[in-house]
C-alpha positions in Angstrom: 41.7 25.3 18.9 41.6 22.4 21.2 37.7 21.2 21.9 37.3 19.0 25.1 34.4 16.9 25.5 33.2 16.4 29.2 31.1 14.9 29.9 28.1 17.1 29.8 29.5 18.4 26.3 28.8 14.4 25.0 25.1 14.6 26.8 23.9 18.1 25.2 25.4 16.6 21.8 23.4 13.0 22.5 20.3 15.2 23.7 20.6 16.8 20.3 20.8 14.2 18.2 17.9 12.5 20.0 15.7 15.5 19.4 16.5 15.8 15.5 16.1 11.6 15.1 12.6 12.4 16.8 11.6 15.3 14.8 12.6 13.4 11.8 10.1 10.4 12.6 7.4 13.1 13.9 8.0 14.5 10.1 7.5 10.8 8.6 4.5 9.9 10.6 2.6 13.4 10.1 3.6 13.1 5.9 1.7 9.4 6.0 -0.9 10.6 8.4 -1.1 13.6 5.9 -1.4 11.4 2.6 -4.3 9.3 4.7 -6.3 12.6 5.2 -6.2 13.2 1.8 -7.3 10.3 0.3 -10.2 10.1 3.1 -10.9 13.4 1.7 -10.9 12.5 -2.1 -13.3 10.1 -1.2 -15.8 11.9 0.6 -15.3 14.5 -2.1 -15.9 11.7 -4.9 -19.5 10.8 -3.3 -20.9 11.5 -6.4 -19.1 8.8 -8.3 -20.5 5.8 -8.8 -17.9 3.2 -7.4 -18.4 -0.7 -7.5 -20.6 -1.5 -5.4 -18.5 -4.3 -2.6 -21.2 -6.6 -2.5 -20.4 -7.1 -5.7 -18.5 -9.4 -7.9 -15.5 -7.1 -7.2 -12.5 -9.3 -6.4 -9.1 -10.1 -7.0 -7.4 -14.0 -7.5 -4.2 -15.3 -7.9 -3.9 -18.7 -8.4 -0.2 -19.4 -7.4 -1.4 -18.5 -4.0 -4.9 -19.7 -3.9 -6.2 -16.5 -3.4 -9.5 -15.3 -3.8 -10.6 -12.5 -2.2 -13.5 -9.3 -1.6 -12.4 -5.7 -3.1 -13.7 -2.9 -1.3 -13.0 1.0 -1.4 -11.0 2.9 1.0 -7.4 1.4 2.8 -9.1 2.0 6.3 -8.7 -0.3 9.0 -12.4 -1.0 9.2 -12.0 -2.1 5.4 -8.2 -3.9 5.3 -10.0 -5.9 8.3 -12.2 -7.5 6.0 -11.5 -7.0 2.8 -8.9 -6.0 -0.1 -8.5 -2.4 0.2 -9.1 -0.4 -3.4 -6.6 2.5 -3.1 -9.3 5.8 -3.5 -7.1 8.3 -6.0 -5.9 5.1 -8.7 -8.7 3.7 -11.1 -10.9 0.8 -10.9 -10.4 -0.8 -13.9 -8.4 1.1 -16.5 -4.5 2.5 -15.7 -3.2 2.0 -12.7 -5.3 -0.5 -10.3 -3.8 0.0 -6.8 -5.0 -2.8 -3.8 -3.6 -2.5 -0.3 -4.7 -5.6 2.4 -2.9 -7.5 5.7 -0.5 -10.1 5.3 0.0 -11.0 9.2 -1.9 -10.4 12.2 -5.2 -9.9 11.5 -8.5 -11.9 11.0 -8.0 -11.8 7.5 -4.5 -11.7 6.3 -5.4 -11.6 2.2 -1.8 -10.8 1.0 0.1 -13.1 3.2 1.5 -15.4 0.4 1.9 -12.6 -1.7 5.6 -12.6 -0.9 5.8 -16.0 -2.8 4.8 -14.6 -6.3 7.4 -14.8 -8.7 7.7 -12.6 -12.2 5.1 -13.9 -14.8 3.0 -14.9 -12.3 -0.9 -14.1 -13.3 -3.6 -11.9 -11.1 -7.1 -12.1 -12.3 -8.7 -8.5 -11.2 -12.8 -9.3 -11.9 -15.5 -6.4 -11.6 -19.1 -6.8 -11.9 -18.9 -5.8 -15.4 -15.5 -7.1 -16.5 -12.5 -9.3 -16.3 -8.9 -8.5 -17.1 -5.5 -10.7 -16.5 -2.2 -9.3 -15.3 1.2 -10.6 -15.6 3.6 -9.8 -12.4 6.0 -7.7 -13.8 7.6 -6.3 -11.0 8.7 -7.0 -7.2 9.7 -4.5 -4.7 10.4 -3.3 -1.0 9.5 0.5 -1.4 9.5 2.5 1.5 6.5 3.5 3.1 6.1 7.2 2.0 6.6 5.7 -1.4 3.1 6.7 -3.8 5.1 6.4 -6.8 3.7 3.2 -7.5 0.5 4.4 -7.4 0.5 6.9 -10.2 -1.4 6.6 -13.0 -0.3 4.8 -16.0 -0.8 4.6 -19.8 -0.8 0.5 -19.9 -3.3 -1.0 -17.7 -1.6 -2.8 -14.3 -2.2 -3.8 -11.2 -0.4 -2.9 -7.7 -0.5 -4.6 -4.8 0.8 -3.3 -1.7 1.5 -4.7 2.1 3.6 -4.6 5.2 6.9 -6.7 4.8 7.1 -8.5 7.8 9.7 -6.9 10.6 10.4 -3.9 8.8 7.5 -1.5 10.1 9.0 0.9 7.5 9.0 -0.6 4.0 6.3 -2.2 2.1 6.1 -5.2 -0.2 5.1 -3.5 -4.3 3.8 -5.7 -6.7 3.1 -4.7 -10.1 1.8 -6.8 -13.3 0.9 -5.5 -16.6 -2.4 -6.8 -18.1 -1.9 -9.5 -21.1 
């Protein structure tokens, strides 16, 4: 059987495609928007936890970049507009320790050298009531549906997430162990 592409043939089969890339990206947005809505809700379901209090001492350094900056819970824009964002569903101080902020674009931009930490690098995480050191461990471009990082952990880590610049779909990972 011979098939013949006219043109309209090639048109309906472009239309197609464009419809199923578009659905697939609609899929992608509404899975991230859906992730969001859930840790929005854990948090207003967690109001009776006591969380650091952001006026705090809570704040993260790295030296290799200069960095000191403010900790505060949620990954809002409201909060990654001033602050480091504390990811709601990981821990604040044992297991997994998961930090979102800017690196380009915005007023503060808290993570924009993070790209320039090496392995063995060291993060100092302080809390009101404690101090612990990390040693970077591990570097990666994850994609942005990617919570895997964020799971909890035996050991006691850190992970720090951002955008990587001109790739709206990936983010920068970075994971240290504490020493």
């Amino acid at each position: 059987m011979l098939i013949i592409y006219t043109k309209r043939n090639l048109l309906m089969i472009t239309f197609i495609i464009t419809v199923i890339i578009f659905s697939i990206i609609n899929w992608m947005c509404n899975l991230t928007t859906t992730y969001i809505q859930q840790n929005k809700q854990l948090q207003s379901s967690q109001n009776n936890i006591a969380f650091i209090d952001t006026k705090s001492l809570w704040q993260i350094e790295i030296p290799k970049i200069n960095l000191t900056a403010p900790i505060a819970e949620g990954i809002d824009a409201n909060t990654l507009n001033n602050y480091v964002g504390h990811f709601p569903t990981t821990s604040n101080l044992e297991g997994n320790v998961g930090l979102a902020a800017h690196n380009r674009g915005f007023q503060k931009n808290y993570f924009e050298h993070l790209k320039e930490l090496e392995l063995g690098d060291i993060i100092i995480y302080n809390t009101e009531s404690d101090s612990k050191s990390y040693k970077v461990s591990s570097i990666n471009i994850i994609d942005e549906t990617d919570w895997t990082y964020l799971e909890k952990t035996e050991d006691n880590r850190i992970t720090l997430i951002t955008c990587v610049e001109n790739q709206s779909t990936k983010r920068r990972c970075v994971q240290a162990v504490e020493i």
